[in-house]
N, CA, C, O and CB atoms as a CASP TS submission, in Angstrom:
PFRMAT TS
TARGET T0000
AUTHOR 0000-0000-0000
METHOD Language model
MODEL 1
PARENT N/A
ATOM      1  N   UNK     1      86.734  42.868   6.136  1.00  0.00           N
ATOM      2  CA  UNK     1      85.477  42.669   5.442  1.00  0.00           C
ATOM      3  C   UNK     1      85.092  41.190   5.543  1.00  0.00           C
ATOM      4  O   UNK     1      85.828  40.235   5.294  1.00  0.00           O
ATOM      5  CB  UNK     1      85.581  43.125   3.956  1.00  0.00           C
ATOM      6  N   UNK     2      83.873  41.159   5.932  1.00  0.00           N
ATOM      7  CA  UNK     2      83.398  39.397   5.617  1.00  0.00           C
ATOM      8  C   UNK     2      82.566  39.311   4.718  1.00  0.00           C
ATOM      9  O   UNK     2      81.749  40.230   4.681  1.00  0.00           O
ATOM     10  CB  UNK     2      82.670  38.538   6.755  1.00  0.00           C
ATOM     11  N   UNK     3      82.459  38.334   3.786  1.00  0.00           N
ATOM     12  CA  UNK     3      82.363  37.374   2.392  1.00  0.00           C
ATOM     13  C   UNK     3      81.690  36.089   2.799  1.00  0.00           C
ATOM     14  O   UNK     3      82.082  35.215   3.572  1.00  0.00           O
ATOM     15  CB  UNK     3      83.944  36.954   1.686  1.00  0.00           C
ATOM     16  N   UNK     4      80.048  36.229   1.754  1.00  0.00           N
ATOM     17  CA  UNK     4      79.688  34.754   1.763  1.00  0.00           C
ATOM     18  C   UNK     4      80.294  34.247   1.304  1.00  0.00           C
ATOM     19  O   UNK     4      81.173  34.804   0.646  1.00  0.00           O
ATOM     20  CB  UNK     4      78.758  34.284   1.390  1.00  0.00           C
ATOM     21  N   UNK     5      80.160  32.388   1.393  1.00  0.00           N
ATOM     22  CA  UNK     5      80.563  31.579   0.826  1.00  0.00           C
ATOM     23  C   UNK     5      80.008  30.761   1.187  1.00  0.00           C
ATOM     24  O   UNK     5      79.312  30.863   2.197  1.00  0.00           O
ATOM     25  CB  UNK     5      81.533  31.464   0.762  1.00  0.00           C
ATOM     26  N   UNK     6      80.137  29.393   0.331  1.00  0.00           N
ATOM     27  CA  UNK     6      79.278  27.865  -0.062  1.00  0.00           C
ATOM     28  C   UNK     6      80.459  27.146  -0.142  1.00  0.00           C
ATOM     29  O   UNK     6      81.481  27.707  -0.537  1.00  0.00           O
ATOM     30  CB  UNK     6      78.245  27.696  -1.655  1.00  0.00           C
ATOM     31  N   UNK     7      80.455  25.284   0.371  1.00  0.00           N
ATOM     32  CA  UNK     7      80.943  24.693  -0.027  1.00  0.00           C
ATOM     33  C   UNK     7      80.377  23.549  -0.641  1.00  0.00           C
ATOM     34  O   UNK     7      79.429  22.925  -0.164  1.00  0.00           O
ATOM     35  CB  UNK     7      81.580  24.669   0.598  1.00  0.00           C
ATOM     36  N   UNK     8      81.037  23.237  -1.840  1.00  0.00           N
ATOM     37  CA  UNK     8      80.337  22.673  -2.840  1.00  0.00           C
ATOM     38  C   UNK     8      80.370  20.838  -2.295  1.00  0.00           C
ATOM     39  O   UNK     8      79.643  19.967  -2.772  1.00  0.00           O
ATOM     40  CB  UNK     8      81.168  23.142  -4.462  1.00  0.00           C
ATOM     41  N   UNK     9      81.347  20.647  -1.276  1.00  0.00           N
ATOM     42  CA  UNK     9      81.406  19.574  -0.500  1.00  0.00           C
ATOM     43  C   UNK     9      79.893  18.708   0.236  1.00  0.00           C
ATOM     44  O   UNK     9      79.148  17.751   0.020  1.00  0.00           O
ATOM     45  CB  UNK     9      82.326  20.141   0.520  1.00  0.00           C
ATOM     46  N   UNK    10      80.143  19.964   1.325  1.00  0.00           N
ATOM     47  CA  UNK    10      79.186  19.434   2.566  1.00  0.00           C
ATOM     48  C   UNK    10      78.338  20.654   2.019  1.00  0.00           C
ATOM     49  O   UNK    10      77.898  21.010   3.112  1.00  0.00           O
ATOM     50  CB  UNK    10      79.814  19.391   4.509  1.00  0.00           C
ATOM     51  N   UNK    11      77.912  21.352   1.324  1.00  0.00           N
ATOM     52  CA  UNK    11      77.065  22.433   0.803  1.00  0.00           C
ATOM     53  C   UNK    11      76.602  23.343   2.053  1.00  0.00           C
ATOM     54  O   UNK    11      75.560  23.988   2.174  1.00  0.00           O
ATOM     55  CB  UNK    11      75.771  21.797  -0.010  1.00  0.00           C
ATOM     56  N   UNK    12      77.607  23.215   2.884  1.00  0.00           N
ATOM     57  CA  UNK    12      77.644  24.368   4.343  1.00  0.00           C
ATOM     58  C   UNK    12      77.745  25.918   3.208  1.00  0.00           C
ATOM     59  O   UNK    12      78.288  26.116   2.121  1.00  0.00           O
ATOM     60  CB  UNK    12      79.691  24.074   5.821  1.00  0.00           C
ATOM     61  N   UNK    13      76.814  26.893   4.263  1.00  0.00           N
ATOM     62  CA  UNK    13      77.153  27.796   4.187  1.00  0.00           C
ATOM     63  C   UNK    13      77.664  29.097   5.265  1.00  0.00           C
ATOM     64  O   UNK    13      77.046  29.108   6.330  1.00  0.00           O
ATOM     65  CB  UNK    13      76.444  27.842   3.573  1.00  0.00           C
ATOM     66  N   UNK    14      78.504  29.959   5.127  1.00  0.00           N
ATOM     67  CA  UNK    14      79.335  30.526   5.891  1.00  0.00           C
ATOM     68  C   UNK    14      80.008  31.782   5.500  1.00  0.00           C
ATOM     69  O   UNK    14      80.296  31.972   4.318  1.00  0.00           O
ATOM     70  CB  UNK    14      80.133  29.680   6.151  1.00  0.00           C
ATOM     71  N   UNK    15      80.379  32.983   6.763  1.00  0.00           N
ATOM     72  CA  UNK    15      80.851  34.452   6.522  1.00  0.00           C
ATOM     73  C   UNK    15      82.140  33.653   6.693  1.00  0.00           C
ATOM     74  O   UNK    15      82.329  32.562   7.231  1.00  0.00           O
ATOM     75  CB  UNK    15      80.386  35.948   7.617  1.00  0.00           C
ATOM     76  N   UNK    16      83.146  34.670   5.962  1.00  0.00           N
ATOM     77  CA  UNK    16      84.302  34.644   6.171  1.00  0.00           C
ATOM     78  C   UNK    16      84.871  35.526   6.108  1.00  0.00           C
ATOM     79  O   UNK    16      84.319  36.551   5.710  1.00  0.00           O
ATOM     80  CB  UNK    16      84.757  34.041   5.721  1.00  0.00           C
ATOM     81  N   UNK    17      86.239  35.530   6.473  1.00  0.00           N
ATOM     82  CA  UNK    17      87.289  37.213   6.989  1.00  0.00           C
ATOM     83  C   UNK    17      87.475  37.056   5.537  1.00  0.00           C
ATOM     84  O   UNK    17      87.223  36.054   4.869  1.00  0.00           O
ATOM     85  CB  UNK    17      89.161  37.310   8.345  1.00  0.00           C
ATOM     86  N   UNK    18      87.979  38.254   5.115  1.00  0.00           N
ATOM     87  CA  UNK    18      89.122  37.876   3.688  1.00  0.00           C
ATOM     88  C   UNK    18      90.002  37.629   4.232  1.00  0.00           C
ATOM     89  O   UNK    18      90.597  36.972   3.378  1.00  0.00           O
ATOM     90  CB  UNK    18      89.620  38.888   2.553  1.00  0.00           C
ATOM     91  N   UNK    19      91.015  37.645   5.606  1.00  0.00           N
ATOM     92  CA  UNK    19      92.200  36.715   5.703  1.00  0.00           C
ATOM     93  C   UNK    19      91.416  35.277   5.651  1.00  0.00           C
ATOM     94  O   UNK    19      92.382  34.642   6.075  1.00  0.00           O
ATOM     95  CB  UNK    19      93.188  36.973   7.204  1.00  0.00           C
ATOM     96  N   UNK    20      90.870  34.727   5.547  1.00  0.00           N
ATOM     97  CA  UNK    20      90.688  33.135   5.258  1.00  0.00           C
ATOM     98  C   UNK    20      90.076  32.995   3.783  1.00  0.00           C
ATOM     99  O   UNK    20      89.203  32.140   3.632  1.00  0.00           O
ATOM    100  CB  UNK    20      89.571  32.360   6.443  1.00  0.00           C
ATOM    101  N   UNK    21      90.358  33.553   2.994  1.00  0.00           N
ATOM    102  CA  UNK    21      90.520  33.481   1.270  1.00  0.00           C
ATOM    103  C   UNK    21      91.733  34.280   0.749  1.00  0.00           C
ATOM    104  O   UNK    21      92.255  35.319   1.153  1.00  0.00           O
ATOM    105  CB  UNK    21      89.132  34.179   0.447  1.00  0.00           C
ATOM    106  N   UNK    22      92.016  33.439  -0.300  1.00  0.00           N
ATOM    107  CA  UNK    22      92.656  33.478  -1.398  1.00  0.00           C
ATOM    108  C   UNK    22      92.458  33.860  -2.889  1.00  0.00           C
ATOM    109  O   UNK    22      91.409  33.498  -3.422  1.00  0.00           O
ATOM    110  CB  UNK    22      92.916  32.612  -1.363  1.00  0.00           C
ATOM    111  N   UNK    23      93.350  34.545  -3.597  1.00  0.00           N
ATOM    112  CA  UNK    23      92.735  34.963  -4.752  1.00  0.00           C
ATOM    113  C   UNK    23      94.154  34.960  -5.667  1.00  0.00           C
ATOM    114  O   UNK    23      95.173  35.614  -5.443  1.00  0.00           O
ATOM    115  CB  UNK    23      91.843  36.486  -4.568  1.00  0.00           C
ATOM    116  N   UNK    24      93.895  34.018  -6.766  1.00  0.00           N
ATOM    117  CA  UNK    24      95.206  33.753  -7.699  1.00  0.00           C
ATOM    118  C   UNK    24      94.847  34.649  -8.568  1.00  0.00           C
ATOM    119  O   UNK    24      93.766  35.035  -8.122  1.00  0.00           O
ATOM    120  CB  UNK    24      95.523  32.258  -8.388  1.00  0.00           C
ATOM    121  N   UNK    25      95.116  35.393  -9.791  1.00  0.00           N
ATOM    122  CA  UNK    25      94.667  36.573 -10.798  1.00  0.00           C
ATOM    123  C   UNK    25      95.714  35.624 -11.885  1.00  0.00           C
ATOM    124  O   UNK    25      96.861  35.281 -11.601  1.00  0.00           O
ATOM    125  CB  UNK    25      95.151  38.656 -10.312  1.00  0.00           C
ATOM    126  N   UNK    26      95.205  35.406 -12.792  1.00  0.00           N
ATOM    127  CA  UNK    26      96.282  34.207 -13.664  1.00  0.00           C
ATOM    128  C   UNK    26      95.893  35.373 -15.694  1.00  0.00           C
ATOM    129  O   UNK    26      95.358  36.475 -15.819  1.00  0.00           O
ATOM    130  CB  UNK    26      95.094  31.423 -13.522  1.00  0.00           C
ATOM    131  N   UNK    27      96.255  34.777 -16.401  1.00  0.00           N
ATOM    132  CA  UNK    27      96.176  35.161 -17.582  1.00  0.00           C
ATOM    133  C   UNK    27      94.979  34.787 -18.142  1.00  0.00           C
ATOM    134  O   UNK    27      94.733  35.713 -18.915  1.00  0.00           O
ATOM    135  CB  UNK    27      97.163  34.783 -18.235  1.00  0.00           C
ATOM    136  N   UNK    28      94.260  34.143 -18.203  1.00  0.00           N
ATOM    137  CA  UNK    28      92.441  33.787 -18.172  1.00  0.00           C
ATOM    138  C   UNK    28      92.133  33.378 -17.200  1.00  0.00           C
ATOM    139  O   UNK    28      92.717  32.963 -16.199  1.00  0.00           O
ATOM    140  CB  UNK    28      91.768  32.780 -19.049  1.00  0.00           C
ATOM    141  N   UNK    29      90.868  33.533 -17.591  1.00  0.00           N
ATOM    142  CA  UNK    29      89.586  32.822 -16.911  1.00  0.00           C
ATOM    143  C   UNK    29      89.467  31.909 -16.299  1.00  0.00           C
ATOM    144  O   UNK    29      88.940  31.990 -15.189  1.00  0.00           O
ATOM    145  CB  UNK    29      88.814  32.501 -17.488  1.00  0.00           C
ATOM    146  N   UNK    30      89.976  30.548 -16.873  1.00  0.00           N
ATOM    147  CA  UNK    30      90.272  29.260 -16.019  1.00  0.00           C
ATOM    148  C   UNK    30      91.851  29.782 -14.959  1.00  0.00           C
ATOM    149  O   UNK    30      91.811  29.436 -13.779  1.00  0.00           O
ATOM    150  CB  UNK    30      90.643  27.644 -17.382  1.00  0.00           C
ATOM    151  N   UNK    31      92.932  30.454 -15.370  1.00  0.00           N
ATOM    152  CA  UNK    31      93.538  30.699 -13.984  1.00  0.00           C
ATOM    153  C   UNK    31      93.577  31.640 -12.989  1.00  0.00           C
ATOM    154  O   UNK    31      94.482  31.935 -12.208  1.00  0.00           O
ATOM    155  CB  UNK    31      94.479  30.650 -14.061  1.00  0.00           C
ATOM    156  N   UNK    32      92.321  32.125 -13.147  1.00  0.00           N
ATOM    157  CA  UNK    32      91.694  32.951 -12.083  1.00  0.00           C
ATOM    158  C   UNK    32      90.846  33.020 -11.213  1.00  0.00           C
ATOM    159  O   UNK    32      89.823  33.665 -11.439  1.00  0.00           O
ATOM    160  CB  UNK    32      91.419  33.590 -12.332  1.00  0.00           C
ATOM    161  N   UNK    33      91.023  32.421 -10.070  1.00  0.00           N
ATOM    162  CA  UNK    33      89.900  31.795  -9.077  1.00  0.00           C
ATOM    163  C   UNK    33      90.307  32.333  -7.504  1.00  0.00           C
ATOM    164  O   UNK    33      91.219  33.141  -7.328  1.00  0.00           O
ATOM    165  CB  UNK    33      89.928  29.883  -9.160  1.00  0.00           C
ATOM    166  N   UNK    34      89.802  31.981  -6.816  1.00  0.00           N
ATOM    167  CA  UNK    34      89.467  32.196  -5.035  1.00  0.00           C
ATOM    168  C   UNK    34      89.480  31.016  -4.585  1.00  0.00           C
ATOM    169  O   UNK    34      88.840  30.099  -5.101  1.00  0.00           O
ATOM    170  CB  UNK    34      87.988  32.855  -4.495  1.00  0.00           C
ATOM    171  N   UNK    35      90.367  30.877  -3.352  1.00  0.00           N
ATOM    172  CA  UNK    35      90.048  29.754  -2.538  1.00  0.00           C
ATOM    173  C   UNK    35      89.881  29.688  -1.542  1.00  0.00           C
ATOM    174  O   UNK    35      90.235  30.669  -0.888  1.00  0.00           O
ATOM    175  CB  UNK    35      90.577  29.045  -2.518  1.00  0.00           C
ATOM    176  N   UNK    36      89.453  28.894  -1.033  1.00  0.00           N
ATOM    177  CA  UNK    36      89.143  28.724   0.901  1.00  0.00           C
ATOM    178  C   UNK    36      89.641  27.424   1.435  1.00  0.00           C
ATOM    179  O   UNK    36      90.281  26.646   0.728  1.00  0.00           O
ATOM    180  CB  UNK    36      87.286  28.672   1.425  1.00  0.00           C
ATOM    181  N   UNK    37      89.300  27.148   2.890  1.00  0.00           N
ATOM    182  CA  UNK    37      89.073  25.970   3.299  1.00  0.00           C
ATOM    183  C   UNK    37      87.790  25.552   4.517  1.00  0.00           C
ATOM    184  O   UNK    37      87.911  25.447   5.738  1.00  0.00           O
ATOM    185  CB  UNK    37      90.375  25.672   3.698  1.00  0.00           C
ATOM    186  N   UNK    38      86.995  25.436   3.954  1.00  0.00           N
ATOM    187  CA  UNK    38      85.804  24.977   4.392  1.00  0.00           C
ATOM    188  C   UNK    38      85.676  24.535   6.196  1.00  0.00           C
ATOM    189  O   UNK    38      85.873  23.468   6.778  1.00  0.00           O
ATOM    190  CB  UNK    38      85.566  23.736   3.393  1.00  0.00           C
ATOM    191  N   UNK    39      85.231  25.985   6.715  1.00  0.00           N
ATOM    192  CA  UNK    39      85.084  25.475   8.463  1.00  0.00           C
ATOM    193  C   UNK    39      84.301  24.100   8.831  1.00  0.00           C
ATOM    194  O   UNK    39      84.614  23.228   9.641  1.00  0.00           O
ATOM    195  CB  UNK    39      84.133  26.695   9.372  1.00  0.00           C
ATOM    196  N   UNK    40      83.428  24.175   8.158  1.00  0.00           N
ATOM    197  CA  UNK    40      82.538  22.937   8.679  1.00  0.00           C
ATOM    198  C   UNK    40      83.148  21.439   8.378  1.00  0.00           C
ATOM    199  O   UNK    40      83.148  20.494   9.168  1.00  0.00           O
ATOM    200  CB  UNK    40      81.030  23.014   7.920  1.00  0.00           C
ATOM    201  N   UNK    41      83.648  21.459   7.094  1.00  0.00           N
ATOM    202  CA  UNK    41      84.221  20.082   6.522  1.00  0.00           C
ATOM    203  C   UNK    41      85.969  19.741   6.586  1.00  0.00           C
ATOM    204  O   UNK    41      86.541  18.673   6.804  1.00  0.00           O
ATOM    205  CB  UNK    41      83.767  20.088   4.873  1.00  0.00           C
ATOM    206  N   UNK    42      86.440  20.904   6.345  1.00  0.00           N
ATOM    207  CA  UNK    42      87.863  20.889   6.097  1.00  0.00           C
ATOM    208  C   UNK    42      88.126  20.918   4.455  1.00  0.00           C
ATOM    209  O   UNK    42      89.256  20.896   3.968  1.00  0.00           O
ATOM    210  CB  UNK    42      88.510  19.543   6.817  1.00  0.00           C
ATOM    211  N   UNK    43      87.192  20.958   3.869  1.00  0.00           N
ATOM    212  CA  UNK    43      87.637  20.762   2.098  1.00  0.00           C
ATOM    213  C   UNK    43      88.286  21.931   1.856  1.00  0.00           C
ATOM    214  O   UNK    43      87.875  22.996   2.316  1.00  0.00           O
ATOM    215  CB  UNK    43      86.304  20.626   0.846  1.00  0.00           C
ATOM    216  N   UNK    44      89.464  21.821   1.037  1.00  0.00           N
ATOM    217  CA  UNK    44      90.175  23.313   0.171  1.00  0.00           C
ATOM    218  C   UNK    44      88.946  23.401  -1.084  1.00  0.00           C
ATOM    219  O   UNK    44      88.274  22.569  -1.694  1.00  0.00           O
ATOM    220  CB  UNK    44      92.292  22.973  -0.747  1.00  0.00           C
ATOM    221  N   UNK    45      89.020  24.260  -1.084  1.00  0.00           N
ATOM    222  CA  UNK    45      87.422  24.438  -2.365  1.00  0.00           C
ATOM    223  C   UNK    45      88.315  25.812  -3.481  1.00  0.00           C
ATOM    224  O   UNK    45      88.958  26.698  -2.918  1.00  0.00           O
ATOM    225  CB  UNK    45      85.122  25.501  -1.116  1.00  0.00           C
ATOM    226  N   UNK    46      88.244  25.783  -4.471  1.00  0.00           N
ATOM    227  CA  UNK    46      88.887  26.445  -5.497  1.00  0.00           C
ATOM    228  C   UNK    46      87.315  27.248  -6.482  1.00  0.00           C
ATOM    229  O   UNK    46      86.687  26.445  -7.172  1.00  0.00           O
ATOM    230  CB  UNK    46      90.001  25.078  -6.454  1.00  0.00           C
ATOM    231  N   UNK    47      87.055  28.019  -6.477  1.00  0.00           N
ATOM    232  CA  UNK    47      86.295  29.061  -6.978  1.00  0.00           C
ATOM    233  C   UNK    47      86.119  29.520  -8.289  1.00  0.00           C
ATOM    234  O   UNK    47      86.422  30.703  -8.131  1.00  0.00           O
ATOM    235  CB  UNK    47      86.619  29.935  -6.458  1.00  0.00           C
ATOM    236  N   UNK    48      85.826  29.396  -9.535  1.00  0.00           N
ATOM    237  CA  UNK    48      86.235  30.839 -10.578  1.00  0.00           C
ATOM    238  C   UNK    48      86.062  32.073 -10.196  1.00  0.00           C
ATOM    239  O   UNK    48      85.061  32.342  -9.533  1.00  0.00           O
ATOM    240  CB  UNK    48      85.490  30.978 -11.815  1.00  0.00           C
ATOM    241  N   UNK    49      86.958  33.037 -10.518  1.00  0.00           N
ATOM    242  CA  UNK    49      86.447  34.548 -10.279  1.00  0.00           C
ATOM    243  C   UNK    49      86.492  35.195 -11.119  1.00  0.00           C
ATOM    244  O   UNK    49      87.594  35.470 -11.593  1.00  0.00           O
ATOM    245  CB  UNK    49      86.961  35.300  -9.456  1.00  0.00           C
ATOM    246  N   UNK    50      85.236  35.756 -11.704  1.00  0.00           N
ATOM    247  CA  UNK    50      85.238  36.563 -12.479  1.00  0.00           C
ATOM    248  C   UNK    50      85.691  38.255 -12.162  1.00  0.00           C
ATOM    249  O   UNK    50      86.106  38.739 -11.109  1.00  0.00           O
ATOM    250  CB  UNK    50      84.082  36.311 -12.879  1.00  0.00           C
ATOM    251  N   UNK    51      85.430  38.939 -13.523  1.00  0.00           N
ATOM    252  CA  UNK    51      86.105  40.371 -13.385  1.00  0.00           C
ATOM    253  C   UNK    51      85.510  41.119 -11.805  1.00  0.00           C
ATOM    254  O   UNK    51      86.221  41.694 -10.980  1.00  0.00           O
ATOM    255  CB  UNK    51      85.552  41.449 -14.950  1.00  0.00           C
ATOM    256  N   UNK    52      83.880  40.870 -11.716  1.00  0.00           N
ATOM    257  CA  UNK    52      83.503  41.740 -10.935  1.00  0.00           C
ATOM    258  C   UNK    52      84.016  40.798  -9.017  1.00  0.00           C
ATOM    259  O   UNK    52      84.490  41.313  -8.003  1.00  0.00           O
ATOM    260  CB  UNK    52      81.610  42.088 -11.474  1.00  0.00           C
ATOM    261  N   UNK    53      83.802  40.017  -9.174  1.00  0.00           N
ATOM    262  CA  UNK    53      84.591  38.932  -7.776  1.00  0.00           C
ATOM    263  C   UNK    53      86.039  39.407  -7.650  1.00  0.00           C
ATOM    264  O   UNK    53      86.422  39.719  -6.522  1.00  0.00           O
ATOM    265  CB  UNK    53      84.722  36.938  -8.184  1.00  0.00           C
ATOM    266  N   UNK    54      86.884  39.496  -8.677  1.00  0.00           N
ATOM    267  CA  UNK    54      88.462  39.752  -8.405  1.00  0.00           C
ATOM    268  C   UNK    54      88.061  41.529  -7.705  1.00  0.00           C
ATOM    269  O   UNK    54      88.754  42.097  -6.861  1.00  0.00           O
ATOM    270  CB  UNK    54      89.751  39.644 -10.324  1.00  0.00           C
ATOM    271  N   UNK    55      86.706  42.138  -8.385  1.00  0.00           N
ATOM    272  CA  UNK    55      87.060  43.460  -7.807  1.00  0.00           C
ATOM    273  C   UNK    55      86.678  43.650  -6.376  1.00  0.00           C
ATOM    274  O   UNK    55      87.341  44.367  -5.627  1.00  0.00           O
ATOM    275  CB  UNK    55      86.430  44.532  -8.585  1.00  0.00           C
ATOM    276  N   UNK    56      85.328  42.839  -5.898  1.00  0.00           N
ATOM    277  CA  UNK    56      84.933  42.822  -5.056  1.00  0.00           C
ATOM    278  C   UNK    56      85.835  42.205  -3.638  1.00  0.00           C
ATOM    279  O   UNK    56      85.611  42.450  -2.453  1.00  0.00           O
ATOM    280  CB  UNK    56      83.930  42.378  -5.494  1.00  0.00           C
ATOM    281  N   UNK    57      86.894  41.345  -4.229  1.00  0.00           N
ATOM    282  CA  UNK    57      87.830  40.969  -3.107  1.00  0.00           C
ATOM    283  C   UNK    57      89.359  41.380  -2.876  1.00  0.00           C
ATOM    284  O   UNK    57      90.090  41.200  -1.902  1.00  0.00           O
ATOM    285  CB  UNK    57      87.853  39.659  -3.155  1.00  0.00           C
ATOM    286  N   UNK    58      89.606  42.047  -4.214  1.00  0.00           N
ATOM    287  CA  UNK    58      90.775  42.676  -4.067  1.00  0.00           C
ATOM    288  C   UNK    58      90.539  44.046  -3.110  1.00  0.00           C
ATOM    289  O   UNK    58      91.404  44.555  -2.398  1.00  0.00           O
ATOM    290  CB  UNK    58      91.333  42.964  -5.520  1.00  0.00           C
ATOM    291  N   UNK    59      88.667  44.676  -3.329  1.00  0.00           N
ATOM    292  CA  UNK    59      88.395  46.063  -2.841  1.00  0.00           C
ATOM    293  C   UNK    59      88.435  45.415  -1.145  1.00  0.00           C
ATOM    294  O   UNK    59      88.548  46.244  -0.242  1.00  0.00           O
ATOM    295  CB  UNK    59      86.666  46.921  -3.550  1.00  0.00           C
ATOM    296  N   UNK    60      88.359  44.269  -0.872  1.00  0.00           N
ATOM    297  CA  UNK    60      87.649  44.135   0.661  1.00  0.00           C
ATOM    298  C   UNK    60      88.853  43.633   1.208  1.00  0.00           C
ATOM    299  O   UNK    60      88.728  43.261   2.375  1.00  0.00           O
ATOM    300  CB  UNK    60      86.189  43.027   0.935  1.00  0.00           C
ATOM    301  N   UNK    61      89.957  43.512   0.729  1.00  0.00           N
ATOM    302  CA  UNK    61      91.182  42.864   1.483  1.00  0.00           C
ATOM    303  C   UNK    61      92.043  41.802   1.474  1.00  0.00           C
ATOM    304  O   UNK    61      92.942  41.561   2.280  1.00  0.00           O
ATOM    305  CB  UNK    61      90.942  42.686   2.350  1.00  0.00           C
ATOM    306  N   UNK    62      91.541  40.879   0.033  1.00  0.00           N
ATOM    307  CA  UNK    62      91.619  39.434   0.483  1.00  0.00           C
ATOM    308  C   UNK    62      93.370  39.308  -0.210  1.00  0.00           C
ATOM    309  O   UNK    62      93.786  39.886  -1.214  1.00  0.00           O
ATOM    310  CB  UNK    62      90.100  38.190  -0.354  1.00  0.00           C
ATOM    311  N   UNK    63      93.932  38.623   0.457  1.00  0.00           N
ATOM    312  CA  UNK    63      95.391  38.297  -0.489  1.00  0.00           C
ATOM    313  C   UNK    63      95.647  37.904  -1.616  1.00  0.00           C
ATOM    314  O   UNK    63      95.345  36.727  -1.811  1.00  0.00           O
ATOM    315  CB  UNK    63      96.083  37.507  -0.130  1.00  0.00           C
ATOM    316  N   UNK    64      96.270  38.651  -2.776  1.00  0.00           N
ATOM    317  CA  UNK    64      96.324  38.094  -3.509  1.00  0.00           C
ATOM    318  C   UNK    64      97.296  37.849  -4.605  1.00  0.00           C
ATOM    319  O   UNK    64      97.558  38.934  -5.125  1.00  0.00           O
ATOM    320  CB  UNK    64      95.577  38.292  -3.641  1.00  0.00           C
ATOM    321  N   UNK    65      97.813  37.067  -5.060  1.00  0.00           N
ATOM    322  CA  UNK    65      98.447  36.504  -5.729  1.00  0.00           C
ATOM    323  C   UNK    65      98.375  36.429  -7.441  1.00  0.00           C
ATOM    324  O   UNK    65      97.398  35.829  -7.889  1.00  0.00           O
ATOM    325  CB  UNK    65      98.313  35.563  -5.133  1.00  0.00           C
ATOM    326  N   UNK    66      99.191  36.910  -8.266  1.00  0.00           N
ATOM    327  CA  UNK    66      99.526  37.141  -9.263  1.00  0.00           C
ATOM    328  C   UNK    66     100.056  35.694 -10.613  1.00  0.00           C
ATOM    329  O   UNK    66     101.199  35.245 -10.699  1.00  0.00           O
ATOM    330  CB  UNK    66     100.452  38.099  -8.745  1.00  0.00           C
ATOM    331  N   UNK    67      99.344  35.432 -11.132  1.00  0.00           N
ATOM    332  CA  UNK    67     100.242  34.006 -11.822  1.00  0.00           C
ATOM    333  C   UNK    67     100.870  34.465 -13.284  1.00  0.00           C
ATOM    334  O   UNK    67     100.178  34.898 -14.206  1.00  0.00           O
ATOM    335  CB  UNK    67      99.014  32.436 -12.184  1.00  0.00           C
ATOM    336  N   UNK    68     102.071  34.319 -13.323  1.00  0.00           N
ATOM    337  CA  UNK    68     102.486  34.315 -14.631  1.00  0.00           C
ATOM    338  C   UNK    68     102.704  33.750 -15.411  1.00  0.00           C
ATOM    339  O   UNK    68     103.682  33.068 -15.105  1.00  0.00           O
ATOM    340  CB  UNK    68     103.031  34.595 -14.816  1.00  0.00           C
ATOM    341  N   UNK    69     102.369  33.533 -16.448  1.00  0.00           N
ATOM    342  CA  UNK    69     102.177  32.814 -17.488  1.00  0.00           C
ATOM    343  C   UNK    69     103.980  32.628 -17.966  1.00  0.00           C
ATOM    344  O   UNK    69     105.000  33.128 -17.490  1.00  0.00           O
ATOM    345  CB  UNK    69     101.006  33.653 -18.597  1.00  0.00           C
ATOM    346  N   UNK    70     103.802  31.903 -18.837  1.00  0.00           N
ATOM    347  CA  UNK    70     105.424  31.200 -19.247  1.00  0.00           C
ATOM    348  C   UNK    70     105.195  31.833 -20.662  1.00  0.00           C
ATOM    349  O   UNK    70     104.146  31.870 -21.306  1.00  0.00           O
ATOM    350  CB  UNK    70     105.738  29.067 -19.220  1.00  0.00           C
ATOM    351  N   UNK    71     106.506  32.351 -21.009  1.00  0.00           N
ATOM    352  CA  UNK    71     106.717  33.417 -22.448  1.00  0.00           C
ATOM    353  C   UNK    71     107.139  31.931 -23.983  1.00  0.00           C
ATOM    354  O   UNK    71     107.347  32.284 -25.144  1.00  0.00           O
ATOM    355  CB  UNK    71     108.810  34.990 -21.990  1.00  0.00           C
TER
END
């Protein structure tokens, strides 16, 4: 599946595979985001993702990664 995206850098915009994003799923809101690395610039760019984004990229393929919180 390919996925817009923006970088908030060089404000390029660009399709991407979901193998070239990332998706952490953390215990809130702030540790739950998407990342990339920006073709045009090279910037790592870090995302929020909300409920409907985690569904839309977990449904299209993208890798993802689980964070656990400390008890």
């Amino acid at each position: 599946m390919i996925f817009k995206a923006a970088c908030p850098d060089c404000r390029g915009r660009f399709e991407l595979a979901a193998t070239a994003l990332r998706l952490a799923i953390g215990g809130s809101d702030r540790t739950t985001f998407y990342s990339f690395t920006c073709p045009d610039c090279g910037s790592a760019v870090r995302k929020p993702a909300g409920e409907r984004i985690v569904e839309l990229l977990t449904g299209g393929g993208v890798s993802t990664l689980r964070l656990h919180s400390k008890v």
